[in-house]
N, C-alpha and C positions, 0 to 999 in steps of 0.2 A: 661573395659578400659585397654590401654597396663601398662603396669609398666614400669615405670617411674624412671632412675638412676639422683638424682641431687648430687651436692658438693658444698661447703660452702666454704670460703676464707680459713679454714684450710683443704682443703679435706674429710673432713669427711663426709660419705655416708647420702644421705636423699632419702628414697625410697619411691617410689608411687606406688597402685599397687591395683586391683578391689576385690579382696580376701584374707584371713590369707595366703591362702596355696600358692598363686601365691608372697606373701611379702616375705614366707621364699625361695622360689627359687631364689626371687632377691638377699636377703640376704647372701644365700651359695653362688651366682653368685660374686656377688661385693665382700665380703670377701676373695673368692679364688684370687680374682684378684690383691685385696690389701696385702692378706698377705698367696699366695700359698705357700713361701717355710717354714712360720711357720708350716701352717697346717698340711705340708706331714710333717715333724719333729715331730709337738702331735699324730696324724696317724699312725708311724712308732715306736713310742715310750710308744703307748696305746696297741700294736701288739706284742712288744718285740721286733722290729723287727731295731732299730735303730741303731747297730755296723753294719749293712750292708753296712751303707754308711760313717757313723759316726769314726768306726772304733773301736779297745780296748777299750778307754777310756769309751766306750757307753754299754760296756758289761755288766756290772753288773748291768747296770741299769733295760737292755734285762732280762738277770735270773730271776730278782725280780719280771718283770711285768709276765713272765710266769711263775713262781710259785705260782706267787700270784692269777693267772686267772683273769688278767683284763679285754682281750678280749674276754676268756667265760664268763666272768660274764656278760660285754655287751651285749651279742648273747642272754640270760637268759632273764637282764631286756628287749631287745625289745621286745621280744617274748610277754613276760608279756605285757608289753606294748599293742602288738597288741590285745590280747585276754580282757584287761580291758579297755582301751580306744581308741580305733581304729580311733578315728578323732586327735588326736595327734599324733600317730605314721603317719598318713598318712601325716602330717605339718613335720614331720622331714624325712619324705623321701621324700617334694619338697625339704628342704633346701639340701638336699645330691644330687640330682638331679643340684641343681645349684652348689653345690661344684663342681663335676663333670665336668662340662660346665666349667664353669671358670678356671679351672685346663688344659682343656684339650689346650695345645700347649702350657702352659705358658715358657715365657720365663726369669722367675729368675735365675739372676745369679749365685747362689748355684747351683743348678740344674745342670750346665756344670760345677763346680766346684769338685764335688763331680761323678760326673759320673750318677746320680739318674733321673730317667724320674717317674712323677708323676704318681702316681697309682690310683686306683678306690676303694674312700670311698664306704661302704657296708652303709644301713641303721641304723645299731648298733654304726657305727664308731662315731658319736656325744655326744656317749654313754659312748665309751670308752675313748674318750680325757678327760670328766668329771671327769672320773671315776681315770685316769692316772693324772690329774692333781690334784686331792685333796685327794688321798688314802693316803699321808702322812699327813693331817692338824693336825689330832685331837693326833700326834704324839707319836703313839705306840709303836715307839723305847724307849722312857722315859722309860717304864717297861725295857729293859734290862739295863741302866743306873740304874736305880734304882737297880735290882738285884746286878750290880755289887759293889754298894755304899755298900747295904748290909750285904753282903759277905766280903767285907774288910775291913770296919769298924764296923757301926751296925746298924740299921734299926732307930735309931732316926738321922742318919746323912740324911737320905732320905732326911727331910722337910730342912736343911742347904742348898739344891741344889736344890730346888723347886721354878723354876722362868720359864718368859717366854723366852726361852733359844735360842740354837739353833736350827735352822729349820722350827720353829714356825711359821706362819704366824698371824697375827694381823691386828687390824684395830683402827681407831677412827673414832666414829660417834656419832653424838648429833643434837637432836629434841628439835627445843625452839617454845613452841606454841603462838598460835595468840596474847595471852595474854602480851608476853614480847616481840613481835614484832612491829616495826614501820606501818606497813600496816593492824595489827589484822591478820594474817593469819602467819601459822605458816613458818618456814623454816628447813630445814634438811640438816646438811653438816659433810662432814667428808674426808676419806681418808685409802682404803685398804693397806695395810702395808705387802708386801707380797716379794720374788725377783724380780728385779728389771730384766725382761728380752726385747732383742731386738731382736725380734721385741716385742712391748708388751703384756703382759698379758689380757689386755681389751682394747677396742674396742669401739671407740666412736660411734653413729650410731641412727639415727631418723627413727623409721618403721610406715608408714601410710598407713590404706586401710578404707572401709568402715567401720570395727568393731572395731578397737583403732587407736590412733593414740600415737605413746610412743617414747620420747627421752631415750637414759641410754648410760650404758656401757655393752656390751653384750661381751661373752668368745669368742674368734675366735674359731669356729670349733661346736660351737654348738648355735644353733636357739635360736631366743626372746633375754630377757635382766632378765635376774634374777637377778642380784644381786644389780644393783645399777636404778632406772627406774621413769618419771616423762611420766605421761598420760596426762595433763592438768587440772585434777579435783584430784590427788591424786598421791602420789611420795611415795615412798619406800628408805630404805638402811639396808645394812647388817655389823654387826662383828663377828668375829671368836669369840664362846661360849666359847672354851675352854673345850667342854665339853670331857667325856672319851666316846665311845662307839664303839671302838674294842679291843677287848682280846687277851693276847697273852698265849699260853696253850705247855706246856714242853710235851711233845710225846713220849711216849714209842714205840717203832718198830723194827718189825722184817720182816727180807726175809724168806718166805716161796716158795716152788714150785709152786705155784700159781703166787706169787706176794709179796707184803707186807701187812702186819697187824699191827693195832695199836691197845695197851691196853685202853681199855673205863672206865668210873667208876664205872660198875657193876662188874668189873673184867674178865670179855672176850675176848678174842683177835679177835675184826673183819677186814675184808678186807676192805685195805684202795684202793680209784684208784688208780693210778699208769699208766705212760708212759712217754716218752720220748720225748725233741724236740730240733731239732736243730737251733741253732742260728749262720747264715752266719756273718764274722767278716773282715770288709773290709782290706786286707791288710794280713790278718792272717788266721788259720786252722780253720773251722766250730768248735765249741763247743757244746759237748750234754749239757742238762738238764736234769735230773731226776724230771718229775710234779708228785707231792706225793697228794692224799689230806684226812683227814681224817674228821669223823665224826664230827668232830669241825671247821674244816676249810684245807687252802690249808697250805701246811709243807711251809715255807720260809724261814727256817734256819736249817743244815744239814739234817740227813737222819735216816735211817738203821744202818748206820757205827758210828752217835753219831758228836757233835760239838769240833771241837778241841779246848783244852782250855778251856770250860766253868766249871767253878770252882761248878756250881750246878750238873753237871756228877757224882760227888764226894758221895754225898746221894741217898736213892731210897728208899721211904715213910719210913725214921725214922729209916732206915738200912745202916750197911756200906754195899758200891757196890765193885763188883767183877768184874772180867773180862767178857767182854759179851759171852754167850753163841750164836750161829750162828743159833740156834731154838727158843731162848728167855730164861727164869728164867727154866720153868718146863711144858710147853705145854700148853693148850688153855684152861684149865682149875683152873690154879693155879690162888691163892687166890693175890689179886693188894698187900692185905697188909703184907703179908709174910717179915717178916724185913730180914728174913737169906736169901732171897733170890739172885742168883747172876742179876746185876740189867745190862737189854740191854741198849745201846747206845739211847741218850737222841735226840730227833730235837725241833722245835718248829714252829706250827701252829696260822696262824691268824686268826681268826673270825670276820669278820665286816659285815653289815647289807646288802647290799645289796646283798650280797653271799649267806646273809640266803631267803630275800624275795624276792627275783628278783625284786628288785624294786630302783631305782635310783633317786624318785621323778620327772622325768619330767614332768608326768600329772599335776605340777604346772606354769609351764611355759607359757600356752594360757591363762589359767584365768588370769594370774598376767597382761599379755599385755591386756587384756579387761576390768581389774578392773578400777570402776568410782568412788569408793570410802574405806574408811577400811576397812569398814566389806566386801569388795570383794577382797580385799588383805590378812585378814583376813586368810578368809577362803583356799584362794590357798597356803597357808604355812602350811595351814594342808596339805598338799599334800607333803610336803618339806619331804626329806631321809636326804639327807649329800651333802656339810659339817653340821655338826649342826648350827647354825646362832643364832645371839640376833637380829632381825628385829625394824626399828624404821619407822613409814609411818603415815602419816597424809592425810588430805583430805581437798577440801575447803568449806568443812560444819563445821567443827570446832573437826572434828573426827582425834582421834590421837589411834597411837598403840604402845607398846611396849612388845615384848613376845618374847619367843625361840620358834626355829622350828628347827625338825628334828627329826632323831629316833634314840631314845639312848633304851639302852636294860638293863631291869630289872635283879641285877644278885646278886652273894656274894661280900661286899666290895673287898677283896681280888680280887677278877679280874681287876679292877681296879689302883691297887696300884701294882702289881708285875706280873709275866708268874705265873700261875698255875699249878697244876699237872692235865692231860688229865684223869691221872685215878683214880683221889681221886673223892667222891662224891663231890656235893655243889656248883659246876660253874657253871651251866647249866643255859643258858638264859631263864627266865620265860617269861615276856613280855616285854610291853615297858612304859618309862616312860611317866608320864601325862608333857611334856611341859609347862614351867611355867611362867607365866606373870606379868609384875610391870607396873607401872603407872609415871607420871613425877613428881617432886617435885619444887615445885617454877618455875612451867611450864615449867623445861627443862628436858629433860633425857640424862644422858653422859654412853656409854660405850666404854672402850677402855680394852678388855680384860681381865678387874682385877674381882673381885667378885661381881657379882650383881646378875639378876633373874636367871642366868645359874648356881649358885653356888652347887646344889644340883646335877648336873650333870657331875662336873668336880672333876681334882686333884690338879692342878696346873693351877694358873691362874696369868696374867699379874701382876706388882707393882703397887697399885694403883694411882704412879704418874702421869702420862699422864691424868687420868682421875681427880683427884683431881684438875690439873691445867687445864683444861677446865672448871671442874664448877665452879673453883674461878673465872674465868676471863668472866664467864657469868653472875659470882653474881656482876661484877661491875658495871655493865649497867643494868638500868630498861629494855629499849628498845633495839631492834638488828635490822640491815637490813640485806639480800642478802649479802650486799655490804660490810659489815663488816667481815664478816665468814674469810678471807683469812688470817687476824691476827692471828685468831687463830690456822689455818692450823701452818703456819709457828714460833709457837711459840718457842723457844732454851732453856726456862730454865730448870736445869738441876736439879729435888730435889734428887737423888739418887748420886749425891756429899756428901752429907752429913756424912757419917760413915767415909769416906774416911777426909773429912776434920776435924773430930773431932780427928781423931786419928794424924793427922798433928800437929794442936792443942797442944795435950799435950804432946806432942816430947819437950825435953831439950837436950843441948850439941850440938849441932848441929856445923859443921865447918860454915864458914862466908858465903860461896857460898850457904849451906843449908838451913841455918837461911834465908838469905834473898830469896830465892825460897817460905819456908816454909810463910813468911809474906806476898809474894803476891798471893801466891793460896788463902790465907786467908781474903785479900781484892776484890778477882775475882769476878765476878755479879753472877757467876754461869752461864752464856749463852755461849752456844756450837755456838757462831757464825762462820762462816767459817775465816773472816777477825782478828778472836781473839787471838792473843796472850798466853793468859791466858789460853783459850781452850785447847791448845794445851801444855803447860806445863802439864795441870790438866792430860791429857790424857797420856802423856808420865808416869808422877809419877802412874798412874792406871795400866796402862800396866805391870808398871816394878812390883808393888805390887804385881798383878794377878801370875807373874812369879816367882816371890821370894813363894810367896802361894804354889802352883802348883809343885813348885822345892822340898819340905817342906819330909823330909823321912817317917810321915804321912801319907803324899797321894801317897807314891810309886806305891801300889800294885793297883795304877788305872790309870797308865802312860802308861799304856800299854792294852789295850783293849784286848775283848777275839777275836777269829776268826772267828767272825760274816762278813756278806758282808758288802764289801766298803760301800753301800747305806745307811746304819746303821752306820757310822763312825762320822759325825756331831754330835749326843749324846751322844757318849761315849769317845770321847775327853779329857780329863780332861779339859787343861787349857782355851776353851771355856766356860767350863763347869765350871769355877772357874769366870771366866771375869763375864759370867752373873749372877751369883748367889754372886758376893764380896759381896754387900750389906750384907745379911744373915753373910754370915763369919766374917767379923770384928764385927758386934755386937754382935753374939753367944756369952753366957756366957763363956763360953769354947771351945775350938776348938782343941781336941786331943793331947792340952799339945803345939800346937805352938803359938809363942812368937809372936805376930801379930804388938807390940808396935816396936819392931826390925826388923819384913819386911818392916813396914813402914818406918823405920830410913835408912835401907837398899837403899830403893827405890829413896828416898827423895838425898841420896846423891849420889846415881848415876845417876841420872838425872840431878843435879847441875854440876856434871864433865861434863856433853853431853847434854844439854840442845837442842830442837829443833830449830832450826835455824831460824823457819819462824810462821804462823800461823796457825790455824788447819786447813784451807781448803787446804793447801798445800801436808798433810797426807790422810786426809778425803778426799776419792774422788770417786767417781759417777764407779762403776764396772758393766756393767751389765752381767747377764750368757748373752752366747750365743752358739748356738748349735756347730756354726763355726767361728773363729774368720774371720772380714773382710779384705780382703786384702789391705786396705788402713787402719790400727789403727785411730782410731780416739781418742782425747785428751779429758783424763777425769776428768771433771770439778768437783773443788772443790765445796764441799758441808757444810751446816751449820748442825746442827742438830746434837742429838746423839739417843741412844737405847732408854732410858726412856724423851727424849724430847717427845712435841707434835708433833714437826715435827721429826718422828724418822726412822734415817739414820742409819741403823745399821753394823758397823765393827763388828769385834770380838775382843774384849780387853784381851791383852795381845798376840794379836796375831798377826792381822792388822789393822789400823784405813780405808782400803779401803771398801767401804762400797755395797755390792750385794743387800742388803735390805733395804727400804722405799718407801714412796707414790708411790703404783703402777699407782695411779691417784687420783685428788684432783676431789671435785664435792659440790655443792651447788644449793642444789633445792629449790624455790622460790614459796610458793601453793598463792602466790597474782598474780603473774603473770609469767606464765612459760618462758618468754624470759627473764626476769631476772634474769633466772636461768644463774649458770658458772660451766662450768669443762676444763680441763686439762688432760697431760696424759705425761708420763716424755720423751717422742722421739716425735713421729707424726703419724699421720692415715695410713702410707703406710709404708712398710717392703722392698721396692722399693730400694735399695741405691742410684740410680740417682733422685730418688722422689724427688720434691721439700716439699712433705710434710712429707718425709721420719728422720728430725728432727726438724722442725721448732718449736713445741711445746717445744723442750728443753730447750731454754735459757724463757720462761715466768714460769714453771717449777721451775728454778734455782729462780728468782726472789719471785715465792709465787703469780705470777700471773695466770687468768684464762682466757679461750674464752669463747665467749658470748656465749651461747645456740640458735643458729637460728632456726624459725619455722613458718617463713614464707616465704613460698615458691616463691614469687616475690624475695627475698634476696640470691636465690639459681643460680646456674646456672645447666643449665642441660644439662648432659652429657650423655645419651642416652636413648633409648626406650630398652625395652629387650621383 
């Protein structure tokens, strides 16, 4: 049969098509067509290769991806790929075959904006957008934040800052089975929590042939639907675990004539790779890079010459360090632990898993689009790398699932919790962990990030408000439909007020302006509505707090980051770094001797001089990245919702309440009937700016409204053969 392109009153693709492999070439077809200048942007940006067009600002992003070997680790997993499963890898070279096609002549307006004519995805390239798009989730910068907490104050302030911070990605999602459903079959809804970009991060999309047929939200740029996916007989969703499973390892190194060498934990200096690449800088001089990579991973932070400013430079195993020698301590033989020794210039190496097994998990990807029930979801999440996932999928047998997938690496706690020493024994990855599975309770199961069956895998995990306030408000109702799920989407209450209000509380003395600020924060619902008033006091008195905190001579020596790359700079922040973790600090028994009853008095009365003028959606408002801004701004709608709501909109407190983070898309799968399923997605199906479906999804979005899931094809209209 030919394949078959339809569309839906929102645009969104529904494809027909006689084989798996002929569905993913429609799908790279249709994708490129809807969203070519996203894709050359993850393409460009999975290569290192995006200040070409991008300019400065895109440079460091370029450095990191090619030090970090994103596009050789792609070249790696395909390979692998070809040689372990050769009928997958040939499904992802139709879909790049229809990128290809679709790309070629497009005419997005970036495109002439920018100077850039689309270039020719490789077969790896679906590889590497994955791989460029989730190398930061399981957030390995946390290790040098943490070092630096460390170091300035003392290893029990670590857990004071242990939240889901910035950069984090998140999610909510909860399975309530047949049992507390109106129809006996179960339902599955939730909502990835991720930046909030335009064009979007996922992609709404129905793929049909004769071997599944499956609605979801598939990644632009790479085949099938992993993450969020309803087949008719059984529906899938994922959250971020949380879990740890990349290391970060302190490097010892030197230049020799050869090249460079790094110290190992047997004490030998072997040859690390090493070479050079240039990255073109639109507007500006090409800039080299130094790609280092040592037996542990690739260098991602200084070199040979050592990190400037890194206050751990200072030791070298349990010795003071010296000036560096330009051959190292004593030649290739000297002992790692020698304390007198003079200690060389420090870098730092990342290790994460598909680097080690060339393996990216996509062999998961075709069973999940054929599975007809769990145990055939199941099983294709054994196949799952990264990100690591808490997976929730039911079926309409009465079969439900709840487990983590992914590969996290067996190691010493210490890798975990800080950077290591490359050349101390006891980091060394032994295996991998067993993945570990829970069951629902009172037929439902909630994860929104905080501790549940992923706990043994991670460091830091979500507040368990989000998830606490979904199971309460599921224990209120025996019964649920479909139809009910968007309440809770959208829910604004806010329990992570609370420290903050207690300490309002027990404030005395206060001037007349304060006093009465202070009584109405105290009578406030606690809901982050946009139209709230109260919101937006609350948030103003947070901010000013987080900043009086944050100002505090305390937390000096951490106002100022080390000389790490920009890409790293959202972690080490402080006063981000204070906004997310306040909770933690006002209840600490102690907090380094500051007076936290007088930030709050502080706060409280400057906020009463300057109170906000309006309501929070007025502050709060809808930011999304975008590679390029467009030349017509478009006006950014106020938003309800905060960090630790259900529906959570995330500013940075104390910083901006304008919000780059929440619902990258709502979704509610229905196993009674899959047209009663709904999803959402916070712009529209096309990347087009004259699209008419380029935002129509926004304002149902704003609202907490969904579209319908169409899946019948009489309901379509069809818009071409290919």
């Amino acid at each position: 049969m030919a394949t078959e392109i339809y569309r839906d009153a929102w645009g969104i693709p529904h494809l027909r098509a006689g084989s798996a492999a002929e569905l993913a070439h429609a799908q790279g077809l249709v994708t490129a067509r809807d969203r070519a200048w996203q894709l050359e942007v993850e393409r460009h940006r999975a290569q290192g290769t995006s200040a070409s067009f991008l300019g400065g600002s895109a440079l460091d992003w370029d450095r990191f991806a090619r030090q970090a070997r994103v596009d050789d680790t792609a070249r790696l997993c395909f390979a692998d790929l070809e040689r372990r499963d050769p009928g997958t890898a040939r499904w992802v070279r139709a879909y790049v075959d229809g990128v290809n096609e679709g790309l070629a002549g497009s005419t997005a307006p970036e495109f002439a904006r920018t100077g850039l004519t689309p270039g020719r995805w490789e077969p790896w390239t679906p590889l590497g957008v994955w791989l460029e798009t989730h190398i930061l989730f399981a957030g390995f910068p946390a290790k040098l934040w943490r070092e630096q907490v460390a170091a300035h104050l003392d290893a029990d302030a670590i857990g004071l800052f242990a939240t889901d911070g910035p950069g984090t990605s998140g999610s909510n999602g909860w399975l309530v089975g047949g049992e507390r459903t109106v129809t006996g079959q179960a339902v599955i809804a939730g909502d990835p929590h991720r930046w909030i970009e335009d064009p979007g991060v996922y992609q709404q999309i129905h793929l049909s042939c004769p071997e599944f047929d499956v609605v979801g939200l598939a990644v632009p740029g790479v085949p099938g639907i992993a993450h969020f996916g309803h087949t008719g007989t059984v529906a899938w969703a994922i959250t971020n675990a949380m879990a740890d499973y990349q290391d970060l390892y302190r490097e010892r190194l030197r230049r020799t004539g050869a090249g460079v060498e790094a110290l190992g934990p047997d004490g030998v200096w072997r040859r690390a790779s090493r070479h050079t690449e240039t990255v073109e800088v639109a507007g500006e001089d090409p800039v080299e890079v130094e790609v280092i990579e040592t037996g542990r991973g690739p260098v991602i932070i200084g070199g040979p010459e050592g990190i400037d400013g890194d206050p751990a430079d200072l030791t070298y195993d349990g010795g003071p360090a010296g000036p560096a020698s330009p051959a190292g301590p004593a030649g290739p033989s000297a002992p790692a632990g020698s304390a007198d020794l003079v200690a060389p210039p420090v870098a730092i190496s990342l290790r994460y898993p598909p680097r080690v097994t060339g393996d990216l998990g996509f062999s998961a990807l075709l069973p999940l689009l054929r599975a007809r029930r769990v145990a055939d979801v199941d099983r294709a999440f054994d196949r799952w790398a990264e990100p690591v996932n808490v997976v929730q999928a039911a079926d309409t047998e009465g079969g439900v699932l709840h487990r983590v997938a992914g590969r996290v690496p067996r190691r010493a706690e210490a890798n975990s919790l800080r950077v290591v020493p490359a050349w101390e024994p006891g980091h060394a990855w032994q295996d991998w962990q067993v993945p570990p599975r829970a069951g629902l309770t009172d037929g439902v199961a909630v994860m929104a990030n905080q501790r549940g069956p992923a706990e043994p895998l991670g460091v830091e995990f979500a507040p368990p408000h989000r998830a606490d306030r979904i199971a309460a408000l599921l224990a209120g109702k025996e019964r649920w439909s479909a139809a009910d799920m968007p309440a809770l989407h959208t829910d604004t209450h806010l329990a992570s007020a609370s420290p903050l209000l207690e300490h309002l509380d027990a404030l005395d003395d206060l001037t007349p302006e304060a006093a009465a600020l202070r009584a109405r924060l105290l009578g406030w619902d606690r809901r982050m509505d946009a139209g709230s008033a109260d919101a937006a006091l609350y948030a103003a008195v947070r901010g000013a707090v987080v900043r009086q905190l944050a100002a505090h001579p305390a937390f000096a020596a951490l106002t100022t980051p080390p000389a790490y790359p920009e890409v790293f700079r959202p972690w080490l922040a402080l006063v981000p770094r204070v906004g997310f973790a306040l909770e933690h600090l006002l209840r600490a028994d102690d907090l380094y001797g500051i007076d936290r009853p007088a930030a709050v008095r502080a706060a409280v009365e400057e906020v009463a001089l300057r109170p906000p003028a309006g309501v929070w959606g007025d502050t709060h408002r809808l930011a999304p990245w975008r590679a390029l801004e467009p030349e017509q701004p478009y006006d950014e709608p106020g938003l309800s919702g905060d960090h630790d709501c259900v529906l959570c909109t995330s500013g940075v407190p104390g910083v901006t309440d304008r919000a780059a983070r929440g619902p990258a898309a709502r979704y509610v799968w229905d196993l009674a009937r899959r047209e009663d399923s709904r999803w959402v997605v916070p712009l529209g199906a096309s990347s087009v700016p004259r699209s008419p479906h380029h935002r129509d999804q926004l304002p149902l979005w704003l609202a907490g409204d969904l579209v319908p899931v169409v899946t019948d094809w009489a309901r379509l209209k069809k818009e071409t053969d290919v």
